[in-house]
Structure formats: C-alpha cells, structure tokens
C-alpha positions in Angstrom: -23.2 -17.2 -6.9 -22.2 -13.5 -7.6 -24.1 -10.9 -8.4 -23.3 -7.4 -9.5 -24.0 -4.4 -7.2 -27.0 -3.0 -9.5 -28.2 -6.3 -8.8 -27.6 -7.0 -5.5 -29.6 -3.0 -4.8 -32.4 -3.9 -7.1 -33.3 -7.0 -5.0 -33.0 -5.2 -1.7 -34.4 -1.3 -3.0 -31.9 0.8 -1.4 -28.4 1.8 -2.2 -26.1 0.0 -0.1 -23.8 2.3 2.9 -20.3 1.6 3.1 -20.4 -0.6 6.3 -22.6 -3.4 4.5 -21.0 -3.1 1.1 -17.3 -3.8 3.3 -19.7 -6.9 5.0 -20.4 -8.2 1.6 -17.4 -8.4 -0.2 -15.5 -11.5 -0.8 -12.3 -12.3 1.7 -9.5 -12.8 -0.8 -7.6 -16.1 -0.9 -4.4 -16.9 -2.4 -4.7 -18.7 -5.9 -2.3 -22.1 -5.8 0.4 -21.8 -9.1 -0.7 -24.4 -11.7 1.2 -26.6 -13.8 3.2 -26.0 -16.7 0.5 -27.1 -18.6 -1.7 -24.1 -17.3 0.7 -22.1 -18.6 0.4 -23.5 -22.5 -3.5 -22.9 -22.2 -2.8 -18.8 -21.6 -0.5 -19.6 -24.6 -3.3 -21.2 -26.6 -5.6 -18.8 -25.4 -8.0 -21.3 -24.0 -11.2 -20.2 -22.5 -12.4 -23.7 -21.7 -9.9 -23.7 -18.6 -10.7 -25.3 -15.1 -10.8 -22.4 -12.2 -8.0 -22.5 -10.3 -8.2 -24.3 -6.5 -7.8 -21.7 -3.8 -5.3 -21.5 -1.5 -5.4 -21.0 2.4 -5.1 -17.8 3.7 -2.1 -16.4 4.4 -2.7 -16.4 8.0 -3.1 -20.0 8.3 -1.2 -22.0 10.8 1.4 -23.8 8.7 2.5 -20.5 7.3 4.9 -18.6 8.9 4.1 -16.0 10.3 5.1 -12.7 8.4 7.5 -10.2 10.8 9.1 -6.9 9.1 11.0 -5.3 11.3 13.2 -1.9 11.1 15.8 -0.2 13.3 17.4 2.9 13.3 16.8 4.1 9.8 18.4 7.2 9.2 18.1 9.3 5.4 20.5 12.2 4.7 20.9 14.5 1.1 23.9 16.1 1.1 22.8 19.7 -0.6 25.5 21.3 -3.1 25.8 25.0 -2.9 25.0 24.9 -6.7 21.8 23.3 -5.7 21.4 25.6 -2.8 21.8 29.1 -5.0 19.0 27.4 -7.7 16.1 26.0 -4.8 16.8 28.8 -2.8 18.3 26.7 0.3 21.1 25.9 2.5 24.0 24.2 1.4 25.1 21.2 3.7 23.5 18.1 5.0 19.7 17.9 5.4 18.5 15.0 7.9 15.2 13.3 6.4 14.8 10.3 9.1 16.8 10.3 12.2 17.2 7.2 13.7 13.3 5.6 13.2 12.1 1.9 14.5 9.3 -0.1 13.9 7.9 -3.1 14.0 5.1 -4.8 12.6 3.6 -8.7 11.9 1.2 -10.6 9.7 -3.0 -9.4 9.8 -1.9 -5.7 11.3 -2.3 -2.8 9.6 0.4 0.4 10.1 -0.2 4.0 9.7 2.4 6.4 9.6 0.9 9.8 9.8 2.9 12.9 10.7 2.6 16.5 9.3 4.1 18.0 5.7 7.5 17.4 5.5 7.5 14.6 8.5 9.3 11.6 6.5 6.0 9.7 5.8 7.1 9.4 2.4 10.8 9.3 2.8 10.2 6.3 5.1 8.2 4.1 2.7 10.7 4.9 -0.1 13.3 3.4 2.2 10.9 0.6 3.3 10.0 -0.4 -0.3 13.6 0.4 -1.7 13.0 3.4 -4.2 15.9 5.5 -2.9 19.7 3.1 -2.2 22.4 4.3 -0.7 24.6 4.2 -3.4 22.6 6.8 -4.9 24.8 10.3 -5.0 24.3 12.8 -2.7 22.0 10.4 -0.7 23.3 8.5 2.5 21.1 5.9 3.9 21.8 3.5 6.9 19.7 1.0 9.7 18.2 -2.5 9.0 14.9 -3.2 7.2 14.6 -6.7 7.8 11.4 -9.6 7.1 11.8 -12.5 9.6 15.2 -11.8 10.2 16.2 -11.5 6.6 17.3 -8.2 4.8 14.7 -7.0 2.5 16.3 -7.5 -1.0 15.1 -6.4 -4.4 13.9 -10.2 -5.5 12.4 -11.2 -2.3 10.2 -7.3 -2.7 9.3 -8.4 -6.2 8.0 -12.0 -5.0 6.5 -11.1 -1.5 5.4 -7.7 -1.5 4.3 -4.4 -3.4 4.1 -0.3 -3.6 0.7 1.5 -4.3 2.0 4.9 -4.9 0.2 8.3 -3.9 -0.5 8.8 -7.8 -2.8 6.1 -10.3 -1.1 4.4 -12.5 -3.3 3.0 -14.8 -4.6 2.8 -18.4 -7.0 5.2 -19.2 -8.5 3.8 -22.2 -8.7 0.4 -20.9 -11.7 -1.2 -18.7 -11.2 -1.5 -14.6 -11.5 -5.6 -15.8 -8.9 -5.2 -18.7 -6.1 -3.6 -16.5 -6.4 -6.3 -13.9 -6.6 -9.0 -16.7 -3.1 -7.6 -18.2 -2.1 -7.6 -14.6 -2.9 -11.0 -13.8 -1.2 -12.6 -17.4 2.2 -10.6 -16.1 2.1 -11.5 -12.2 0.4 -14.9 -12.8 1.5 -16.7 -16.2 0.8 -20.4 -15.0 -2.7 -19.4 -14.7 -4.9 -20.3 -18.0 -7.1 -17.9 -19.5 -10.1 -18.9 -17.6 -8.3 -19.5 -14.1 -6.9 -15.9 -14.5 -10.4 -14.8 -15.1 -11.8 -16.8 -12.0 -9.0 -14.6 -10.2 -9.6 -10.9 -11.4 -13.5 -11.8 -10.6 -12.5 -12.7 -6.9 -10.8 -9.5 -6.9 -13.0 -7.5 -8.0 -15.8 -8.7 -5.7 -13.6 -8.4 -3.1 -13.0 -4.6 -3.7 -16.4 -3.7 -4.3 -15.5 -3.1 -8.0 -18.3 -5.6 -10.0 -20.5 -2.5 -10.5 -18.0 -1.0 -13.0 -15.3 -3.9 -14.3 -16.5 -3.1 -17.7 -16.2 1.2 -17.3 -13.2 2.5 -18.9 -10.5 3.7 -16.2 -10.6 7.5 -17.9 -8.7 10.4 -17.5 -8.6 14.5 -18.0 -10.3 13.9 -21.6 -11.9 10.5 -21.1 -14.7 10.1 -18.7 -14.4 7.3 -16.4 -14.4 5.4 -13.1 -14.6 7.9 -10.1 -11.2 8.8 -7.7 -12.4 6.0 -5.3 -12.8 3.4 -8.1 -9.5 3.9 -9.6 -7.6 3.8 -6.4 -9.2 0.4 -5.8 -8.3 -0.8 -9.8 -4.9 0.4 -8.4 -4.8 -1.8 -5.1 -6.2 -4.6 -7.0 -3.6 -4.2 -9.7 -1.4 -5.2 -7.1 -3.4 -7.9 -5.5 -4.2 -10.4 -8.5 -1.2 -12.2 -7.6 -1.7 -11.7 -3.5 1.5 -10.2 -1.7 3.0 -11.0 2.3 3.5 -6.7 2.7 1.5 -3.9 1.1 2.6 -0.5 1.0 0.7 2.0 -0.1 1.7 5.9 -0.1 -1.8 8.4 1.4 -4.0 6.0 -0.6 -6.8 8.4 0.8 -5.2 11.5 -0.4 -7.8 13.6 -2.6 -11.1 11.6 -2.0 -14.0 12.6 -0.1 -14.6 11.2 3.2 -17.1 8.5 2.3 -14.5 7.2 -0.3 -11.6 7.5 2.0 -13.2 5.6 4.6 -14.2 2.4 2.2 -10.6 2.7 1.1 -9.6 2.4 4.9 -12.3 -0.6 5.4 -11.1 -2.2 2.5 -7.2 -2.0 3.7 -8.7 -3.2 6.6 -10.5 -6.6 5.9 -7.5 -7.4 3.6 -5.1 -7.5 6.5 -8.0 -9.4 8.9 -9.1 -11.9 5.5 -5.6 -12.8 4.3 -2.8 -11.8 7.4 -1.5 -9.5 5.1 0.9 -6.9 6.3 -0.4 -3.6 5.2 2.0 -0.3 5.8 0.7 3.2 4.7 0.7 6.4 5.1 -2.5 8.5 5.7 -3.4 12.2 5.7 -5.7 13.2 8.0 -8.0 10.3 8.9 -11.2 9.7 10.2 -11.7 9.1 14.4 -12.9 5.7 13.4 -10.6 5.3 10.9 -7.5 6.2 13.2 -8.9 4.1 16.1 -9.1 1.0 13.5 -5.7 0.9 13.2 -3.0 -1.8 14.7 -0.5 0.2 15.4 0.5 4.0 14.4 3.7 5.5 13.9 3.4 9.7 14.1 6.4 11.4 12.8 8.1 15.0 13.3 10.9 16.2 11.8 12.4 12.9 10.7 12.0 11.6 14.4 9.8 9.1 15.9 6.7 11.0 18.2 4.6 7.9 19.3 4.2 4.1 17.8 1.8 2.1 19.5 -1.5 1.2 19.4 -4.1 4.2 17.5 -6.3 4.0 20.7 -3.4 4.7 23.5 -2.4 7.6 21.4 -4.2 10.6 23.7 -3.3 8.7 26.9 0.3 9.1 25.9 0.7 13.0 25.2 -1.8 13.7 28.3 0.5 12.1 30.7 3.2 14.7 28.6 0.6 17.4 29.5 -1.2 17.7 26.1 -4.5 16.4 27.0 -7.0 17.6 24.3 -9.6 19.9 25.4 -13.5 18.4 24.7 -14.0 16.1 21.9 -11.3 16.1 18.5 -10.3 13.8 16.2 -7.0 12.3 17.5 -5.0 12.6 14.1 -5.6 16.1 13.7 -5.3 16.7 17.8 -1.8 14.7 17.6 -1.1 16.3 14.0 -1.6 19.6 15.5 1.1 19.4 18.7 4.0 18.1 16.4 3.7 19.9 13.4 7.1 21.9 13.4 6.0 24.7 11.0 3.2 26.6 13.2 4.1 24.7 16.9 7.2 25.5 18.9 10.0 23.8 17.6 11.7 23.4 20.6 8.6 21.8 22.3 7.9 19.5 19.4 11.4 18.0 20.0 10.5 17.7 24.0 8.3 14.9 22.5 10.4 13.4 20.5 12.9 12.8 23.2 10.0 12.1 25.5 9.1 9.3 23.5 12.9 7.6 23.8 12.0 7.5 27.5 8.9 6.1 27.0 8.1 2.0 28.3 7.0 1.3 25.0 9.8 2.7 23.4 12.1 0.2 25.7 8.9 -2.4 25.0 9.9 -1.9 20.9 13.9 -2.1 21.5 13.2 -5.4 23.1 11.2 -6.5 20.4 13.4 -5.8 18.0 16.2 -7.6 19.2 13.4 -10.9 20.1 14.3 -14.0 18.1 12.3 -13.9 14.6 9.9 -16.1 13.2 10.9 -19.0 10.5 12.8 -17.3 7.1 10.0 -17.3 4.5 10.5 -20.1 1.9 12.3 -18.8 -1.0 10.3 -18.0 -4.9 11.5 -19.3 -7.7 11.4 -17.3 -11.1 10.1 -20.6 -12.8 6.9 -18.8 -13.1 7.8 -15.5 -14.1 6.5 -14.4 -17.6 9.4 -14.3 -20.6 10.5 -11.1 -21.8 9.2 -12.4 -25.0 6.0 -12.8 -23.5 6.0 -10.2 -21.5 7.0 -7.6 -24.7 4.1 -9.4 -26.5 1.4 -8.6 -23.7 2.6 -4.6 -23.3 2.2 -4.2 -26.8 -1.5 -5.4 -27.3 -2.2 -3.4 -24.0 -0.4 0.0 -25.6 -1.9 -0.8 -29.1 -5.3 -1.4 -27.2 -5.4 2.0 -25.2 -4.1 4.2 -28.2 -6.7 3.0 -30.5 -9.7 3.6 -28.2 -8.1 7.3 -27.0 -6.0 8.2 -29.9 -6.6 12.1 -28.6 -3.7 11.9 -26.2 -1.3 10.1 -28.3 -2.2 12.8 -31.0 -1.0 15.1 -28.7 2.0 13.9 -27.9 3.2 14.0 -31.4 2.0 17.7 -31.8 3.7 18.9 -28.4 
C-alpha cells in the first residue's frame, strides 16, 4: 500500500535524508500494452478499468541486452565571413567533435563531463539526432549504432528519449496532470485507470507523491521547486519506459542536495530497469562522480579519458598530474583540461596521451566485438491518431490558459 511522503514522515517524526527517500522509492517496471479494447475504455473515458499487469524489467534475461555504441564522431560548422563580421569571429571551418568513441550497455549510467565549450552538448545532439548532416553549413560524420543497428529517427521515438538542459512543462497544470497527458499520448492502449495505475508508479518512484497535486508554476505562478520539476520532467519521459535516456546537465542550477537525488534517482533507474542512461553533468559531487559506470571527459572536441569514474586520477597521475591532498576528481580533472585558463598545448598532450592509452585500444576492440541480438522492431499500431492526439493538446492548452490566463494576456499585449 502507498503512502504519501507527509505521511510516510508523520509516522516515523523526522524528515526523511536523501539516501532513505532513494531506498524507499518504487523500482519502475515496464507496463505490458493492452488490448484494443483498452484503448476504447480511454475512449469512453472509463474509470472502472483493471490496472495494467507489469512487465519484467528490462534487464531480464530473455531481453536482449541493450548495446549503443559510437565511433569516430566528428561535427564541423562551416562559418561564413558574413557570419564572422556579425558574431565577431573567424571565417572558416570550426571543429566541434573530433573523432570521439564510446561505448556503453544496458543498467550503466554515462557521464560526459568536460569544461565550457568541450562538446558535451554537441555530442548528445548528435547522439539523440537534433543536428543531421544534411543541415547547411553543418558536416557530421562516424557511426552511432544500438546493437549493431544505426540509430534512426523511428527506432529513437520507440526505444529512447531527450531530457533537455531547460523544463519543458505546463506551468498551470499539476506535476500529476502533465504526466497524465503524457501517458494518454505515449501510452493510448492503456484505459483511464491503467494509465493512472502508471503515472502513480512513477511518481513514487521519483519521490514525487508529496506534490502530484501542486501546480508545476513558473516566473508568475508559484509552484513545485527546481528539483521537483526536473523530476516531472524525467518522469514525462518515463510513463511509457524507454531502452536509452539522455538527459542534457539535468543537475544544472540546483543546489547540491537536489543535484545529488537527481543523480540517485538516474541511478537506481539504470540498476531497477537496465536502462541505458547518457548525460552530461556540470561539476558533480565526489560521490556522485565515483557512482558512475563509466565517464567520458572531453576537451576541445577530443576524447581526454573514458573509463570507469574511479580509475579516473590513476590515469592522469601515471601522465604526471597527480592531485595534491584531497579534491573532488571532476573539478581536479575539469581543472587540467580546460583549454581557456590551462596550456593549450599541454591539454592536447592528453588528448593524444589518451590514443595511446590500453583502454583506448581496450575500447577499439570493443567496438569492432560482435553485437548483441537487433532489438525486436515497434509497431505504430499503438501510437495515438492525430485526431486524437489534436483532441488531447487542446484540452491540455485550454486547461493551462484558463488557470494562468496572465501569461497568455501577455502575449497578446506584447
């Protein structure tokens, strides 16, 4: 039986730390699709209906196992003088990524941290497919591949999903209500009360109970807190539970204490479900960094280290940058490569050290290492209409302007 979080501290006296809320929140499981008759129930907007049966995990046996792999991804803007005169620049070809790898498989957790202007951002926009190469100006080449497959725009919309840096909610409606309306678009089969059965796992699961019925607010409606709505945001994304997350600094602007449940809670979805989780992070934690699978630092477009968070000192001491006393190793290893107060010239000694590295040979191999079995194939059989679909984004726009008509007031006066 669940009980809410003022509950849960009422019964116990004290106001729970983040450790034991993280032990207390639900592992989320993967809801089975139901039958076509499900789907008529959300049409008759039946409340009477049966709770879905829950799936295995996604890391159980007869799955297969989840492998994204990418090689030698390279991102260039080609800048026009034009463009040049107006930003104040240099005309000519600007390298982003030059020639980055990685590797990473189901229940592991990525980070790619690096310093302003490293690629972090440029890489997951390639990962995730917001920038193409047959964009203008930009030229994009290497493989980005999940168990031996390229990563195409349908199998992306079926199998994985992008938590940008910036909250994209509505304002005026609940932390329930926006993963309700997420659930009815990523889940249509489900009735009324199944999809309801799924946004309450969720939001146990992300430690969000407490204030599922708060209004998500913005710079003129008071609302959830940062760290709330960047969990309403991940759980957006998780109602309908995704092979790959990416997220973009999902930590970026919270306080520490938030940051690091944010990190815990990444952290027990990739352990709970074998979910593949890929972000990038500013400035985390010691415990945080040491939590991670594997971490990729960047400089300069280039590849620094990937490996293992906790093997990250032992590889720049043996390149004689062994940090003096006791640091945090992201800002120690964020500090040696950043190419706007370090050296350049000795920030790219690393970057080459690294291609001579046993790991890096280690990852070459791996990359070319047979794949695991292609992932089974979705089907749009259970995609919402357009009609249906149109129908659900105009009760959840007439919804939010009626409760915060201030903004929309604005609009029309601006």
């Amino acid at each position: 039986m669940l009980r809410s979080s003022n509950e849960w501290q009422k019964r116990n006296n004290r106001v729970p730390d983040a450790e034991s809320k993280r032990q207390r929140r639900a592992p989320i499981t993967r809801v089975e699709m139901m039958s076509p008759q499900a789907g008529e129930d959300l049409e008759r907007g039946s409340r009477n209906g049966a709770a879905a049966p829950l799936g295995k995990p996604r890391n159980s046996p007869d799955e297969p196992k989840v492998d994204l792999r990418f090689r030698d991804v390279r991102y260039s803007v080609e800048v026009s003088k034009t463009k040049a005169s107006l930003m104040g620049g240099e005309a000519g070809v600007k390298h982003i990524l030059r020639g980055v790898s990685g590797a990473v498989e189901s229940g592991q957790i990525l980070a790619i941290i690096g310093s302003s202007g490293a690629g972090k951002t440029s890489l997951l926009d390639v990962l995730v497919g917001k920038v193409s190469a047959r964009t203008k100006g930009l030229n994009i080449t290497g493989d980005v591949n999940v168990n031996g497959k390229a990563m195409s725009k349908s199998f992306f919309l079926e199998n994985a999903a992008y938590v940008p840096q910036e909250d994209r909610l509505w304002s005026a409606l609940t932390v329930r209500e926006n993963l309700t309306f997420a659930c009815k678009m990523y889940s249509p089969m489900l009735s009324r009360g199944e999809c309801s059965k799924r946004v309450d796992e969720v939001l146990v699961s992300l430690g969000l109970e407490g204030c599922q019925h708060t209004k998500v607010g913005n710079i003129f409606l008071k609302g959830t807190s940062g760290g709330e709505k960047r969990r309403t945001s991940i759980g957006v994304e998780l109602v309908f539970l995704r092979k790959i997350l990416f997220l973009d600094e999902p930590t970026s602007g919270l306080d520490a204490g938030s940051a690091s449940e944010i990190m815990d809670l990444l952290r027990g979805l990739a352990s709970d479900t074998g979910m593949i989780i890929i972000t990038s992070v500013h400035q985390p934690s010691s415990r945080v960094f040491n939590s991670f699978d594997q971490v990729m630092l960047l400089t300069m477009g280039q590849t620094a280290y990937f490996g293992p968070a906790v093997d990250s000192l032992a590889h720049f001491a043996r390149l004689g940058h062994e940090p003096k006393g006791l640091v945090n190793p992201a800002d120690y290893l964020l500090e040696i490569t950043n190419s706007h107060f370090s050296d350049t010239k000795a920030v790219q000694r690393l970057a080459d050290a690294w291609k001579e590295t046993p790991a890096c040979r280690a990852l070459d191999t791996r990359l070319c290492a047979p794949v695991s079995p292609p992932l089974a194939e979705g089907s749009k059989a259970g995609w919402l209409s357009s009609f249906l679909q149109l129908r659900a984004l105009v009760v959840r726009t007439s919804m939010n302007s009626l409760r915060d008509p201030a903004v929309y007031a604005l609009r029309f006066t601006v």
